[in-house]
Every structure is written in structure tokens, then in C-alpha cells.
PDB file of the backbone (N, CA, C, O) and the ligand in Angstrom, with CONECT records:
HET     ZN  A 101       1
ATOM      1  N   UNK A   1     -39.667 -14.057  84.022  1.00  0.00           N
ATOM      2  CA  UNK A   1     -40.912 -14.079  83.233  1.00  0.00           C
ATOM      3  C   UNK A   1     -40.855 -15.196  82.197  1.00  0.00           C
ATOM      4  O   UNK A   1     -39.841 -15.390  81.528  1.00  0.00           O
ATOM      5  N   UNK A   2     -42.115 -16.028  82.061  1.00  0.00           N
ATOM      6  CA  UNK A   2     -41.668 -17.096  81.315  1.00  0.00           C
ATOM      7  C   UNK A   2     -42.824 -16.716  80.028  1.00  0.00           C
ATOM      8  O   UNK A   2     -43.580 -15.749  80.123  1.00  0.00           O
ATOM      9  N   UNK A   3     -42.813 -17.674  78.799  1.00  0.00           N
ATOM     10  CA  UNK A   3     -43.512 -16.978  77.828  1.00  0.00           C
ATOM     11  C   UNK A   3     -43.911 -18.330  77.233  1.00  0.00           C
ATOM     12  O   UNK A   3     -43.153 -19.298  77.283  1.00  0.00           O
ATOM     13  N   UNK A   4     -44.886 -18.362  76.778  1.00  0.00           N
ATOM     14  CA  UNK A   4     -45.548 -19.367  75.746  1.00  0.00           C
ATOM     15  C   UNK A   4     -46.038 -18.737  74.013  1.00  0.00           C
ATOM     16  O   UNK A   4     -45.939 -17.570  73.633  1.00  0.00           O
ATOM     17  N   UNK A   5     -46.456 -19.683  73.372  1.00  0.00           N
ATOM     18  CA  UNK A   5     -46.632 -19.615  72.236  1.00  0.00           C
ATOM     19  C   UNK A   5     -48.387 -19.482  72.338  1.00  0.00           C
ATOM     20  O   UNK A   5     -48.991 -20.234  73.103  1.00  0.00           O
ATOM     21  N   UNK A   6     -49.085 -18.523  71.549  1.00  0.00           N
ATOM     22  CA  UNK A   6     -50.778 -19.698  71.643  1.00  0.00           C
ATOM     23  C   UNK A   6     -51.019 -19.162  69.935  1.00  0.00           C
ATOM     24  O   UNK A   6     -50.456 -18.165  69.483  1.00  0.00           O
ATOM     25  N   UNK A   7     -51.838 -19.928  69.235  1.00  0.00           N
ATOM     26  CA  UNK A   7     -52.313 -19.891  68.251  1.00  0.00           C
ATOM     27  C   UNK A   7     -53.511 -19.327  67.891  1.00  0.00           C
ATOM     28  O   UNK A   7     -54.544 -19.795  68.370  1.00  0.00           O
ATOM     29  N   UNK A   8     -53.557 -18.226  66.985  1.00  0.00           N
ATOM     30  CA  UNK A   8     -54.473 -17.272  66.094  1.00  0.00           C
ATOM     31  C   UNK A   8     -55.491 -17.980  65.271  1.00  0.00           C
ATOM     32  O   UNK A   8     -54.855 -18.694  64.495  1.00  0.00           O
ATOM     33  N   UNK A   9     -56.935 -18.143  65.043  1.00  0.00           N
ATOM     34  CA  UNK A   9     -57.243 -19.142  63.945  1.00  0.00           C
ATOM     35  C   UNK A   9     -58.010 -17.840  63.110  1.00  0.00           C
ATOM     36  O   UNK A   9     -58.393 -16.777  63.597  1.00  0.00           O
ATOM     37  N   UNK A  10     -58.072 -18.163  62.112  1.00  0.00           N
ATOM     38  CA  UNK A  10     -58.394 -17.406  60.580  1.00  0.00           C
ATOM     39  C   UNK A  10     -59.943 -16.687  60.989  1.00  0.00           C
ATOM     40  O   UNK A  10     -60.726 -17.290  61.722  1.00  0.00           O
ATOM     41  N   UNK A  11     -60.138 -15.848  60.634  1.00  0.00           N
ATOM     42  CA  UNK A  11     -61.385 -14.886  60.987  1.00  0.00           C
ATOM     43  C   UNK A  11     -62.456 -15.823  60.587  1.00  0.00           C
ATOM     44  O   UNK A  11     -62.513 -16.582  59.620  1.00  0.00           O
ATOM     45  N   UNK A  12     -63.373 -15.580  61.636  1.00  0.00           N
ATOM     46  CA  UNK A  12     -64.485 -16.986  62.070  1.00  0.00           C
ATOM     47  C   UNK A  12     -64.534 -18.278  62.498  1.00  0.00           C
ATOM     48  O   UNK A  12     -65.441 -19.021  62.870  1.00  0.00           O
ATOM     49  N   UNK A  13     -63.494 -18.368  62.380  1.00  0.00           N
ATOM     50  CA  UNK A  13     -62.933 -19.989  62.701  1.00  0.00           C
ATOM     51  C   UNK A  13     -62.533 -19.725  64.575  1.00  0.00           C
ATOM     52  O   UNK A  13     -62.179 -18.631  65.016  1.00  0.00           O
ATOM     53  N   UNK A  14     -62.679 -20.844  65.338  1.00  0.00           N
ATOM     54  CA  UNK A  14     -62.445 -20.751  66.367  1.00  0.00           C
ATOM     55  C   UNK A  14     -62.089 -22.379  66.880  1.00  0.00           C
ATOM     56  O   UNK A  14     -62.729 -23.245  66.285  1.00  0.00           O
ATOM     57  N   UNK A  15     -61.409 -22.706  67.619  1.00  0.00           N
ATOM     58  CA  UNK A  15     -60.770 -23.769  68.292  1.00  0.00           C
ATOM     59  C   UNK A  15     -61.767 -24.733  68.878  1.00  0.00           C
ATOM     60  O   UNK A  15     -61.746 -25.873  69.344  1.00  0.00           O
ATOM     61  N   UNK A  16     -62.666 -23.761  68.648  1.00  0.00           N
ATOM     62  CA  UNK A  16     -63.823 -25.023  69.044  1.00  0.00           C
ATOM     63  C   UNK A  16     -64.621 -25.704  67.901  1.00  0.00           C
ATOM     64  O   UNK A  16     -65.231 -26.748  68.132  1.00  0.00           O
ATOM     65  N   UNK A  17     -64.628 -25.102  66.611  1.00  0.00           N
ATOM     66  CA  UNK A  17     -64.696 -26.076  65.370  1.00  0.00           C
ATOM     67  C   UNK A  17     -64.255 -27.090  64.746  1.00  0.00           C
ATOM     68  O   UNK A  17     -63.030 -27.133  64.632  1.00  0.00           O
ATOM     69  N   UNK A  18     -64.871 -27.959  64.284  1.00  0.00           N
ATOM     70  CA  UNK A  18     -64.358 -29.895  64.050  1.00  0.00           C
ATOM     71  C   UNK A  18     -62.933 -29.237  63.030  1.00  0.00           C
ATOM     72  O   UNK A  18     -61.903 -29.908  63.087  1.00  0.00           O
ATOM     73  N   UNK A  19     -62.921 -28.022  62.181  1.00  0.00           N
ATOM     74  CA  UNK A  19     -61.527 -28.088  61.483  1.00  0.00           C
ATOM     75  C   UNK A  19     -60.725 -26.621  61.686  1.00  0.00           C
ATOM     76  O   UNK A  19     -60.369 -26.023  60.670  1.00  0.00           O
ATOM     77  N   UNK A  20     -60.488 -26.136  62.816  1.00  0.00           N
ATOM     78  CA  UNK A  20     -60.498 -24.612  62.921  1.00  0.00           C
ATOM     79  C   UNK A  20     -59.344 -24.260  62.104  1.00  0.00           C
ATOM     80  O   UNK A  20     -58.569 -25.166  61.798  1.00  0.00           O
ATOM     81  N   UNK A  21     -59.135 -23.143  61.732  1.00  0.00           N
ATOM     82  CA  UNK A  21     -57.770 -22.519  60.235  1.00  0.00           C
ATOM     83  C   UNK A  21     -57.179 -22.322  61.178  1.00  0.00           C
ATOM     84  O   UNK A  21     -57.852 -21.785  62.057  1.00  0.00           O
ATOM     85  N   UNK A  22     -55.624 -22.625  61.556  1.00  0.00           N
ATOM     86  CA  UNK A  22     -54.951 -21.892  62.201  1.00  0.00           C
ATOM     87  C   UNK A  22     -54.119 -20.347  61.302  1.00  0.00           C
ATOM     88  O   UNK A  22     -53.708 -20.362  60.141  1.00  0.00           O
ATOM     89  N   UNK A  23     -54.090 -19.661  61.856  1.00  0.00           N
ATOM     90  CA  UNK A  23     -53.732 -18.392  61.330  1.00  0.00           C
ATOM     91  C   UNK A  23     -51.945 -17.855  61.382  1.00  0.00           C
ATOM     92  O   UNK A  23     -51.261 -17.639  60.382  1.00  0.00           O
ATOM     93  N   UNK A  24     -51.533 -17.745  62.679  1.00  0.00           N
ATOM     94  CA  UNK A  24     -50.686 -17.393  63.154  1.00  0.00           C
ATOM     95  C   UNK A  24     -50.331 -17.574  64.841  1.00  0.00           C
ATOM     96  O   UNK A  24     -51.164 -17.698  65.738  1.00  0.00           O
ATOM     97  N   UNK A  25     -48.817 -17.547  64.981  1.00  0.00           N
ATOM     98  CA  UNK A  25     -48.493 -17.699  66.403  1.00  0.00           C
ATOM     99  C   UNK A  25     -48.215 -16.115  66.978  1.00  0.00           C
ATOM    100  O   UNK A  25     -47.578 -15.249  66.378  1.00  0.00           O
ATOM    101  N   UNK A  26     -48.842 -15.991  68.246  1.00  0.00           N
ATOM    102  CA  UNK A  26     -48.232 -14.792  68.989  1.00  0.00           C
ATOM    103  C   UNK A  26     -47.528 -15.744  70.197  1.00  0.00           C
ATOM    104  O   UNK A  26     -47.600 -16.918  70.558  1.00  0.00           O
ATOM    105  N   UNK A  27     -46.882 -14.652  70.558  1.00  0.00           N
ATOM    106  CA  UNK A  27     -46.206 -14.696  72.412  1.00  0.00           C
ATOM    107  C   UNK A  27     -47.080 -14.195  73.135  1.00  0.00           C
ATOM    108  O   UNK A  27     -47.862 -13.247  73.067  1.00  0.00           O
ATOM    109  N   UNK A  28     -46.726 -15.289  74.116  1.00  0.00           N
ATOM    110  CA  UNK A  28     -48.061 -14.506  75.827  1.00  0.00           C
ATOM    111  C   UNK A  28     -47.239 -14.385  76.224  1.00  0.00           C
ATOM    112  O   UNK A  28     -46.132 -14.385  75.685  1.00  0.00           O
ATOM    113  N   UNK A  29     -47.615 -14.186  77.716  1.00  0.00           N
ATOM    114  CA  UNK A  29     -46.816 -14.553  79.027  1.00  0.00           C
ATOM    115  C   UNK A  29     -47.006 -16.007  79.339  1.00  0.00           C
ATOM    116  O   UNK A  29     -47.640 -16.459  78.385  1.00  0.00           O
ATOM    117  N   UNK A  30     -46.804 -16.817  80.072  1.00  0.00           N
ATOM    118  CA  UNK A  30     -47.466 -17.986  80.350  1.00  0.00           C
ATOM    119  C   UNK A  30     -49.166 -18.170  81.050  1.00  0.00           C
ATOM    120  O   UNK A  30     -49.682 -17.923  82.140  1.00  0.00           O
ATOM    121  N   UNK A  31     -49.337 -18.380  80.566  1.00  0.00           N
ATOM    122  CA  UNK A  31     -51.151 -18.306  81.299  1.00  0.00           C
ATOM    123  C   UNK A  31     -51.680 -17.233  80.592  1.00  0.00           C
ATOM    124  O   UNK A  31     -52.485 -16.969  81.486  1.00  0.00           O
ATOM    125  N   UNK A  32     -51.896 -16.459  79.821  1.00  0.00           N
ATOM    126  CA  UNK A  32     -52.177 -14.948  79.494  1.00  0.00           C
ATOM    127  C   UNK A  32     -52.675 -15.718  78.349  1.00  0.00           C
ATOM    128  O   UNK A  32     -52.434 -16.741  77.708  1.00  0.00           O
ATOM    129  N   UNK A  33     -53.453 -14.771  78.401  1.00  0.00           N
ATOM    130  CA  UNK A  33     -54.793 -15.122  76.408  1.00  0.00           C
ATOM    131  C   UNK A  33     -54.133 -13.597  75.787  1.00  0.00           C
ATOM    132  O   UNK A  33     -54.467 -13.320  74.635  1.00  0.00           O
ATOM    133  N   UNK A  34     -53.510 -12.933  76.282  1.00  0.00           N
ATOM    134  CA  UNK A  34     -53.113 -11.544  75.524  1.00  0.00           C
ATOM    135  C   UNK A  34     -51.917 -11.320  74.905  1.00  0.00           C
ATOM    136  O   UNK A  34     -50.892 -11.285  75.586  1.00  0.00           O
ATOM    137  N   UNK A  35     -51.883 -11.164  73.736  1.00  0.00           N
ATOM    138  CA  UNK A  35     -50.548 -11.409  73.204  1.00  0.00           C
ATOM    139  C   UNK A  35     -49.637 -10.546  73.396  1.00  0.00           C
ATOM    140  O   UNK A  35     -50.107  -9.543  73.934  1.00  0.00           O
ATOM    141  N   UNK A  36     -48.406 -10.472  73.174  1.00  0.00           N
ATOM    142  CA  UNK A  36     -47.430  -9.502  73.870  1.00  0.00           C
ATOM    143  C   UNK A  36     -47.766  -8.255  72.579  1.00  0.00           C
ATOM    144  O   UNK A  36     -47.112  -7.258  72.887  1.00  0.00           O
ATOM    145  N   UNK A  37     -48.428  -8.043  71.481  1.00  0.00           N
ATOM    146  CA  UNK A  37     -48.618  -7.496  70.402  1.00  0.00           C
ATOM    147  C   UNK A  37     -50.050  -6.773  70.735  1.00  0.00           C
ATOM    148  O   UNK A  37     -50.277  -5.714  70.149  1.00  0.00           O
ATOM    149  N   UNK A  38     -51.237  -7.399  71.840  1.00  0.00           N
ATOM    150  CA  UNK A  38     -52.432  -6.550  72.284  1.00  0.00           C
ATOM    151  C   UNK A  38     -53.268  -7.652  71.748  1.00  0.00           C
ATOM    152  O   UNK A  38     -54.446  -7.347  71.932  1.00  0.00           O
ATOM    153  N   UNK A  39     -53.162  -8.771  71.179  1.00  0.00           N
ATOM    154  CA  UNK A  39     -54.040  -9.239  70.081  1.00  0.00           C
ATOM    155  C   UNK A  39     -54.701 -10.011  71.672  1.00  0.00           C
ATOM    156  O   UNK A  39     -53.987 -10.073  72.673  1.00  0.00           O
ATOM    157  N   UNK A  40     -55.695 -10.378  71.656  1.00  0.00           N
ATOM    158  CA  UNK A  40     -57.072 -11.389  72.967  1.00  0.00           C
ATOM    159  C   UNK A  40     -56.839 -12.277  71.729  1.00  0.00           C
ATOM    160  O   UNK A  40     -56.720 -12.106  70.515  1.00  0.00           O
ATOM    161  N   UNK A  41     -56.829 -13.320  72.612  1.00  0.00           N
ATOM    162  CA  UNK A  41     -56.494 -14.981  72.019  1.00  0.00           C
ATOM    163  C   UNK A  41     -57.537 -15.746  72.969  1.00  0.00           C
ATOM    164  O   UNK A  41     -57.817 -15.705  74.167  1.00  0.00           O
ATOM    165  N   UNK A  42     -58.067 -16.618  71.605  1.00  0.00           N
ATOM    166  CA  UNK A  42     -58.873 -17.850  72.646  1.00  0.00           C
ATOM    167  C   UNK A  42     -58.499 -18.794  73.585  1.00  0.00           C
ATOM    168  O   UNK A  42     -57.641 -19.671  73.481  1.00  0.00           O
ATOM    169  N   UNK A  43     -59.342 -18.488  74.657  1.00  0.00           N
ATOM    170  CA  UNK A  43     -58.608 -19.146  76.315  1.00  0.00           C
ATOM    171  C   UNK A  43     -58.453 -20.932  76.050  1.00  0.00           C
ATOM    172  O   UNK A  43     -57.897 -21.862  76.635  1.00  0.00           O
ATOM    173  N   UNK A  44     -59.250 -20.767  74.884  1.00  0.00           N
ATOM    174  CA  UNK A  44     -58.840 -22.707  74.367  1.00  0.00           C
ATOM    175  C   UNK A  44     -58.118 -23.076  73.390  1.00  0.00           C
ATOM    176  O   UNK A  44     -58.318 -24.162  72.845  1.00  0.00           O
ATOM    177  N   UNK A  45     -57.061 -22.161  72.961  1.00  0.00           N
ATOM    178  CA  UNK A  45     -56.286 -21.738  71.504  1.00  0.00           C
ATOM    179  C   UNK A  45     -55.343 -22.827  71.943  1.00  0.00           C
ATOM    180  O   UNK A  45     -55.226 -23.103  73.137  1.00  0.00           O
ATOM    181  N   UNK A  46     -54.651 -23.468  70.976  1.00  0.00           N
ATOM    182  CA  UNK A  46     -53.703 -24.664  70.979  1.00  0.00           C
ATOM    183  C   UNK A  46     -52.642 -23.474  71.418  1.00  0.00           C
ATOM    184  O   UNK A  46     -52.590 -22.336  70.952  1.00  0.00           O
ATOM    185  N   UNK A  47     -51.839 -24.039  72.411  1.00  0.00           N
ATOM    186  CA  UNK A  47     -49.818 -23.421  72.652  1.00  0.00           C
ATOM    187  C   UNK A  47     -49.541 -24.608  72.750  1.00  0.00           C
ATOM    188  O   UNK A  47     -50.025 -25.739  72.743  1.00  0.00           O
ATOM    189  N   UNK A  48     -48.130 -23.740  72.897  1.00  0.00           N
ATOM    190  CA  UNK A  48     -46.742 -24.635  72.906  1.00  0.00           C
ATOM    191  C   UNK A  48     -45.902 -23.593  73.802  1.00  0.00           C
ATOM    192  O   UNK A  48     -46.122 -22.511  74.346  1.00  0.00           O
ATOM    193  N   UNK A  49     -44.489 -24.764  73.628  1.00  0.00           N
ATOM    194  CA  UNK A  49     -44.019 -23.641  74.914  1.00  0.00           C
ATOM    195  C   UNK A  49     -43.217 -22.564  74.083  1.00  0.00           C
ATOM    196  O   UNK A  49     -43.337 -22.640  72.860  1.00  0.00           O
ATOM    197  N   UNK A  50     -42.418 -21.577  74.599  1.00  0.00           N
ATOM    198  CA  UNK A  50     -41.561 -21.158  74.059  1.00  0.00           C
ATOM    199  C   UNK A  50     -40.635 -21.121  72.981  1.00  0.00           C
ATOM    200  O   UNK A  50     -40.509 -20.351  72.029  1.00  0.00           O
ATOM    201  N   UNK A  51     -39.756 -22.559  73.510  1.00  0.00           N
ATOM    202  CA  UNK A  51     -38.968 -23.325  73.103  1.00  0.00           C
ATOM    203  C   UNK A  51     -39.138 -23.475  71.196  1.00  0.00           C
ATOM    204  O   UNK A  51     -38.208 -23.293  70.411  1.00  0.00           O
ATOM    205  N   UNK A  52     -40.047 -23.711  70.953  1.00  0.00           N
ATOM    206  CA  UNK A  52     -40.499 -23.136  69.544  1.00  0.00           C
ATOM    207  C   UNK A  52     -40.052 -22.145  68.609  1.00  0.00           C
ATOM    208  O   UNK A  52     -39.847 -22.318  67.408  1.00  0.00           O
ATOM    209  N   UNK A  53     -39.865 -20.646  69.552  1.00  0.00           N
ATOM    210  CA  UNK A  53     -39.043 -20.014  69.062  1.00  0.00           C
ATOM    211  C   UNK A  53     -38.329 -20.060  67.970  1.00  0.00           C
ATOM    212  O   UNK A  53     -37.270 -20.687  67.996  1.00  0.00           O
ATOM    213  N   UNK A  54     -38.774 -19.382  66.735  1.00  0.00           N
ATOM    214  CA  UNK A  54     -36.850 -19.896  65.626  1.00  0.00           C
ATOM    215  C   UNK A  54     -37.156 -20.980  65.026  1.00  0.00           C
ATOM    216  O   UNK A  54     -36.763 -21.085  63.865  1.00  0.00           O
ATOM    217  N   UNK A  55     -37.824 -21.934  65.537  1.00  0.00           N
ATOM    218  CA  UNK A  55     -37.903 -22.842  64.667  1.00  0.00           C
ATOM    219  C   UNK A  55     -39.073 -23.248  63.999  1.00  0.00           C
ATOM    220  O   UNK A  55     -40.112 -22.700  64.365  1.00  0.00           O
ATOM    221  N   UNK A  56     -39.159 -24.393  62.775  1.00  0.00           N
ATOM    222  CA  UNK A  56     -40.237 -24.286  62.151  1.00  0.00           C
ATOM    223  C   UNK A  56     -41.575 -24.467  62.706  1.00  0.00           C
ATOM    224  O   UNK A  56     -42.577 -23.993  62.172  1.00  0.00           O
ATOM    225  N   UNK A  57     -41.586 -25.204  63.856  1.00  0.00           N
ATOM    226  CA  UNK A  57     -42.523 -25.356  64.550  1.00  0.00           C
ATOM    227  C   UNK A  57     -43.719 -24.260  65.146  1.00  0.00           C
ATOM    228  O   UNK A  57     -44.826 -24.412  65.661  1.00  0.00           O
ATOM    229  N   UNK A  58     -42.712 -22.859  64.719  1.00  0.00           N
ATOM    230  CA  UNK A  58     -43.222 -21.717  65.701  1.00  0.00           C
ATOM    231  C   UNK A  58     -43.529 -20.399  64.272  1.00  0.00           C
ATOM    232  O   UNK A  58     -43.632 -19.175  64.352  1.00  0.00           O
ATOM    233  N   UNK A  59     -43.603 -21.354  63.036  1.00  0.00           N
ATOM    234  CA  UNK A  59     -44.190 -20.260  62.238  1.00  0.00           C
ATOM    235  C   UNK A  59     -45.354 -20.852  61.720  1.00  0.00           C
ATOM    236  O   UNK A  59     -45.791 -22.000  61.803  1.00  0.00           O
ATOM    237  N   UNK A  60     -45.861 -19.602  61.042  1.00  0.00           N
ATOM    238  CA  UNK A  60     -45.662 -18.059  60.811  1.00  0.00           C
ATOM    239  C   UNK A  60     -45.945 -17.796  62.594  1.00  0.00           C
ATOM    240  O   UNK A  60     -46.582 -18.260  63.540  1.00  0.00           O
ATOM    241  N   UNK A  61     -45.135 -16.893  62.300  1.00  0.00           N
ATOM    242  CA  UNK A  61     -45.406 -15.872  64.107  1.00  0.00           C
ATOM    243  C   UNK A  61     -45.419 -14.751  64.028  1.00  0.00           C
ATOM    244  O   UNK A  61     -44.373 -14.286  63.573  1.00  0.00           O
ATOM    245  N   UNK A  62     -46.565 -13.685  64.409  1.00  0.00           N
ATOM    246  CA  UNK A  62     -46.972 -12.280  64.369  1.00  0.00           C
ATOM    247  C   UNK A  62     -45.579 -11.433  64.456  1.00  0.00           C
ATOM    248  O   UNK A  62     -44.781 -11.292  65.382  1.00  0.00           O
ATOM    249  N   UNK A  63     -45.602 -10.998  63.316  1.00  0.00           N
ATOM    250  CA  UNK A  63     -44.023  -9.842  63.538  1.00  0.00           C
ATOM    251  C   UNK A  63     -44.042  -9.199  64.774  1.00  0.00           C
ATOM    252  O   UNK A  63     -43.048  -9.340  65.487  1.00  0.00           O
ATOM    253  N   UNK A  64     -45.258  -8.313  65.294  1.00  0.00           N
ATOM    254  CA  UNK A  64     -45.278  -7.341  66.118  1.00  0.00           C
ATOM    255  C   UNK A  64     -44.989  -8.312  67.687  1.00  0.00           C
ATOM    256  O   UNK A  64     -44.738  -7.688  68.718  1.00  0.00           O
ATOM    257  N   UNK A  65     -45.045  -9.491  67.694  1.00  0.00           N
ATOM    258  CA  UNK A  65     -45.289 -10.410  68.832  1.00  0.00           C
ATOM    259  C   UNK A  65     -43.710 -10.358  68.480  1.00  0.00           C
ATOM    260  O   UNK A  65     -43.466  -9.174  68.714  1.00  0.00           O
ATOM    261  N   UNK A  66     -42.508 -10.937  68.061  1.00  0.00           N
ATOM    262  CA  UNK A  66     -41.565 -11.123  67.619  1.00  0.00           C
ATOM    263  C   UNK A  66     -40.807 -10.056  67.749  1.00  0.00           C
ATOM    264  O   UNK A  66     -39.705 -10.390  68.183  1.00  0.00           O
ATOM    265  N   UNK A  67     -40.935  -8.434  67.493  1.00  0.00           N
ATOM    266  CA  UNK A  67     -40.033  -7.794  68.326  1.00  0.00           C
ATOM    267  C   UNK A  67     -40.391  -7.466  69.804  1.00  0.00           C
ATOM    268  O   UNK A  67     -39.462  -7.146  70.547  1.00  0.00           O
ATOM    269  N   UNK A  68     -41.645  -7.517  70.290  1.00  0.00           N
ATOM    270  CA  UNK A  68     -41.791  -7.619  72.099  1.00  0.00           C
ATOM    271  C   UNK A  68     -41.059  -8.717  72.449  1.00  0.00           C
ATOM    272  O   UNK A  68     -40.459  -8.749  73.524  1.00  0.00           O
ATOM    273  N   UNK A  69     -41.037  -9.600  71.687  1.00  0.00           N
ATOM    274  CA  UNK A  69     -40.286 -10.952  72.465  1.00  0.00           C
ATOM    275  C   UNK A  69     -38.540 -10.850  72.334  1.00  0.00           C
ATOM    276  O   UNK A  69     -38.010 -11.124  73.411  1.00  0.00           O
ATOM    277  N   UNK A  70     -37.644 -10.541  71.328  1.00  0.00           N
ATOM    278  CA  UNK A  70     -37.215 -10.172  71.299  1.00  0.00           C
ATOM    279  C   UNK A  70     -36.569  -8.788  72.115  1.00  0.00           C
ATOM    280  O   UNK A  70     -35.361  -8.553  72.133  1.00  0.00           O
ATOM    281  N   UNK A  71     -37.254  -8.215  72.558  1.00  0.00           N
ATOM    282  CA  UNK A  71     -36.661  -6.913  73.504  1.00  0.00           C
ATOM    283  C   UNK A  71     -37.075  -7.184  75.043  1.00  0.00           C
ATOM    284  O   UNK A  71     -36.696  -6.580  76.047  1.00  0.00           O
ATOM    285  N   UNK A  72     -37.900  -8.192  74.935  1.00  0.00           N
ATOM    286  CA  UNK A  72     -38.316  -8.745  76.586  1.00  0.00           C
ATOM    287  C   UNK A  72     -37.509  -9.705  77.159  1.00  0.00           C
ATOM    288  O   UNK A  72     -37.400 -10.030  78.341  1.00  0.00           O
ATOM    289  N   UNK A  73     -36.901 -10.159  76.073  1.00  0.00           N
ATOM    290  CA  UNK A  73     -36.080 -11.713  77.017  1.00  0.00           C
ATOM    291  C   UNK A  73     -34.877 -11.513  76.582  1.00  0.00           C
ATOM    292  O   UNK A  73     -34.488 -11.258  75.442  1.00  0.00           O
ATOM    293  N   UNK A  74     -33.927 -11.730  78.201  1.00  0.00           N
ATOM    294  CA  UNK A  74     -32.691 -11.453  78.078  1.00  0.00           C
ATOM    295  C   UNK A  74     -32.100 -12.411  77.204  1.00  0.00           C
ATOM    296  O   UNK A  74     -32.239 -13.619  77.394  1.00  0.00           O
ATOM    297  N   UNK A  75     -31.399 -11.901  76.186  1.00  0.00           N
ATOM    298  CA  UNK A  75     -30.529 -12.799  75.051  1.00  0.00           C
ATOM    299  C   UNK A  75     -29.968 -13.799  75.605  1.00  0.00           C
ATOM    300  O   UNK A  75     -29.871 -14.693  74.764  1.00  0.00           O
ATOM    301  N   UNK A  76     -29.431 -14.195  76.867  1.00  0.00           N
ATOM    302  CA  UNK A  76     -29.110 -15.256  77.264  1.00  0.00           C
ATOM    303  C   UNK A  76     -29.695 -16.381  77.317  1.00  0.00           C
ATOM    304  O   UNK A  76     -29.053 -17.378  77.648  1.00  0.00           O
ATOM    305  N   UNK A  77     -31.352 -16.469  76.928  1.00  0.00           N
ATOM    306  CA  UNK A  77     -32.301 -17.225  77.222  1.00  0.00           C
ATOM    307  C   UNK A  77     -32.874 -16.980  76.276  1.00  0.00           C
ATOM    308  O   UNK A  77     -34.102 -17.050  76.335  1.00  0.00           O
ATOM    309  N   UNK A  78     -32.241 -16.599  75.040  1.00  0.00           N
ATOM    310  CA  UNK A  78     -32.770 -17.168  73.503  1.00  0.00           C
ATOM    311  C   UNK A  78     -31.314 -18.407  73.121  1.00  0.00           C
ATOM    312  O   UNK A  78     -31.309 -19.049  72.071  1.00  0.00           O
TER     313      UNK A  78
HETATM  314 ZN    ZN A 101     -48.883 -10.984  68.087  1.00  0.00          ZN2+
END
């Protein structure tokens, strides 16, 4: 199972606005608008890959997304 990053934008704001707020990162699956936390994400929301993970690149990231990801991927592949 592979996993991506996609980005949350601030209540009203949406990815299709000239300055949208970004909010927060959840975990998908790869291709999935649904976050591993339940949250529906916009199908045009900026990601990244995984790899992000841990680093600064990949915060703030939804706590509740962060222990599914955490208990979903074998530690060998963090
Ligand atoms: Zn989340």
C-alpha cells in the first residue's frame, strides 16, 4: 500500500482560489481524496509524496492522520 500526502486549505478557501490558505497535511492512500483520518479532500488539493513524512516539509500534519499512518506502515518503510 503506498500513501501520499494532500493538503487541507482553511475553511472557505479552496485550491482553486488565486491565494488559497493552506491549513494542514493528511495521509491518503495514493490516488484517494479521503484521508486516512475520514477528512474528503479536494480532488485538486496540492500532494506530495510520502517521503515528506517527519520532515519539515510535511507539517503541520493532522494528528489523527499521523497515528493511522503510523500503525498502517510497516516500520521498515518509515
Ligand atoms: Zn487527517
Amino acid at each position: 500500500m503506498e500513501y501520499e500526502m494532500r493538503a487541507e486549505y482553511a475553511e472557505g478557501t479552496s485550491p482553486r482560489d488565486p491565494e488559497p490558505r493552506f491549513e494542514v497535511w493528511h495521509m491518503t492512500r495514493l490516488g484517494e481524496t479521503t484521508a486516512l483520518c475520514g477528512r474528503e479532500l479536494a480532488p485538486d488539493a496540492v500532494r506530495q509524496t510520502a517521503d515528506a513524512w517527519g520532515t519539515p516539509a510535511g507539517l503541520p500534519l493532522c494528528h489523527a492522520c499521523g497515528a493511522f499512518y503510523i500503525h498502517q506502515v510497516p516500520h521498515h518503510l518509515m
